[in-house]
N, C-alpha and C positions, 0 to 999 in steps of 0.2 A: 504494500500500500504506500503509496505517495502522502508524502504530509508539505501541504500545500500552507503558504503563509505568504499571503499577499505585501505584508507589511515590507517583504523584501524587495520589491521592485519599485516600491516609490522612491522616489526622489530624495535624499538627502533634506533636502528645506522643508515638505512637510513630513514628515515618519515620525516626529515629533508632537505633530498637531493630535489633541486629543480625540477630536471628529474625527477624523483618519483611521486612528487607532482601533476606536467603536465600529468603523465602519469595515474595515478590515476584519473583526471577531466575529462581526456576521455573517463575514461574504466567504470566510474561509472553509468553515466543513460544507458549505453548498459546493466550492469548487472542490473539496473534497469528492464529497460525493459527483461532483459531473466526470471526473478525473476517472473515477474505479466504475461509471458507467461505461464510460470509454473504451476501458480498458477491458470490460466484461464484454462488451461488444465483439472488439478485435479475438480475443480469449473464444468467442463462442464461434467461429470460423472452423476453430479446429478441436474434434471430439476429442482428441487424450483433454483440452483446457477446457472444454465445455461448462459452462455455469447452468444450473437448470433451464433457465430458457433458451440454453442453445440446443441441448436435447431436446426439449419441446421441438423445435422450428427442424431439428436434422429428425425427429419421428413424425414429423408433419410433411416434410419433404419426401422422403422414402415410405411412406403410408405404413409406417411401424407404430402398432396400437401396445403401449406400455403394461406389464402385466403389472396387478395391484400391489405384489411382493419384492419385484425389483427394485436394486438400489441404484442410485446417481450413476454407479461405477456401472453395475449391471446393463442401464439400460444402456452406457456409451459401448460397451462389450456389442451388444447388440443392433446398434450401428455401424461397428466397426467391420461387423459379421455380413452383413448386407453391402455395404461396402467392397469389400474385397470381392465382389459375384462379377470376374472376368472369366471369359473361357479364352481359351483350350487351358486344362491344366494339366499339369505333369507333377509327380511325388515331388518333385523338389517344389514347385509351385506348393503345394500343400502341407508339406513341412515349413515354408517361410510364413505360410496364413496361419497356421497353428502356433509358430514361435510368434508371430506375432499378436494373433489373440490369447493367448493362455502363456506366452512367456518363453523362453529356450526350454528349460525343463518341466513345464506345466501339461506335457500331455508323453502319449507315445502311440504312434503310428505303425500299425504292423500289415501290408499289402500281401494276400497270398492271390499269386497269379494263377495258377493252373485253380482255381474253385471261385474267381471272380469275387474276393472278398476282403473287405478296408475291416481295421477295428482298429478305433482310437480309444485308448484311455487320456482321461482328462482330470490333473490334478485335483485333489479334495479341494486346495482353497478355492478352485473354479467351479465349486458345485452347482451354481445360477449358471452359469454357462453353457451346461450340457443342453441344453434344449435349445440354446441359438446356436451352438455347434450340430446337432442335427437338422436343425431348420434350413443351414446352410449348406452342405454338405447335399440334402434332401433338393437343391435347387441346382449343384453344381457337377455332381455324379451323374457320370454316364446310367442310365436307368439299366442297364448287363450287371450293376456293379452293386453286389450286395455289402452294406457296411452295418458296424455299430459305434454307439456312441456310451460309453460309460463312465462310470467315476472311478479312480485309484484311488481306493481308501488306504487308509493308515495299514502296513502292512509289519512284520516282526523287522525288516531292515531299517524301518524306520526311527521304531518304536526302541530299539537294545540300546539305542544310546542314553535312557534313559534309566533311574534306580525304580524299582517297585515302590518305595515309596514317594517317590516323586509322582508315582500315577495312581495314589492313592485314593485321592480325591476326586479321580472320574470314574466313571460307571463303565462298564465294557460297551456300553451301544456310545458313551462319546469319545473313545480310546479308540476306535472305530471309525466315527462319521465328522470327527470335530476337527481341524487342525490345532495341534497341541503347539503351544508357542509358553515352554517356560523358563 
């Protein structure tokens, strides 16, 4: 955020004047505020900066109707999924859309050719995800091309680095479905 103070750019002879001064403490959080509307603007052009009304305007654009339980991040995930729908694609195409929606290490893409079949795992912290990774996927695959879309839960390689009693305090169903961050 910008902190705007008009009283800097007058002039030496008045910056002194007490009407000046007065009139400066009003006009400054208004140019505050026109500053970071500004800025919200330029910011809403592009979805990773997105402020809620640029979501708005990019699911009004793209006729993406917002589900009730997605978050800010979720529904730009889901712009960015809509987004990316170029053809022709090829595995590396698809491994760049996946590192790009879900992150370098957020998914894992396994192509069996001779049975015509895709299956992506998609990291737990991308669990809102999976349903725009199939909606996409469901628009961009060749229709020969049988795929799935899952979640990579918490698995034992992930979990050993941890002591038993450090995971004392979750239940096995969120040791499971939660990302553990301790």
């Amino acid at each position: 955020m910008r902190n705007v103070n008009i009283i800097e750019y007058l002039p030496n002879v008045i910056k002194d004047v007490k009407e000046f001064n007065e009139i400066a403490k009003t006009e400054n959080p208004e140019i505050t505020l026109l500053w970071e509307n500004i800025q919200n603007v330029f910011n809403d052009q592009f979805v990773k900066y997105a402020t809620e009304n640029g979501v708005k305007r990019w699911e009004k654009i793209l006729e993406i109707i917002p589900k009730a339980n997605h978050t800010l991040e979720d529904r730009k995930f889901v712009i960015l999924a809509k987004l990316n729908e170029k053809l022709p694609y090829t595995i590396r195409v698809l491994h760049q859309m996946l590192a790009q929606l879900c992150g370098k290490d957020g998914y894992e893409l396994t192509l069996n050719h001779n049975i015509y079949e895709l299956n992506i795992l998609v990291e737990l912290k991308s669990k809102n995800m999976v349903e725009a990774v199939e909606d996409l996927f469901k628009r961009i695959l060749p229709a020969n091309l049988e795929f799935t879309v899952k979640i990579r839960y918490n698995q034992h390689m992930t979990l050993k680095l941890y002591r038993h009693i450090d995971l004392r305090p979750f239940t096995h169903f969120n040791i499971r479905n939660e990302v553990i961050e301790l």
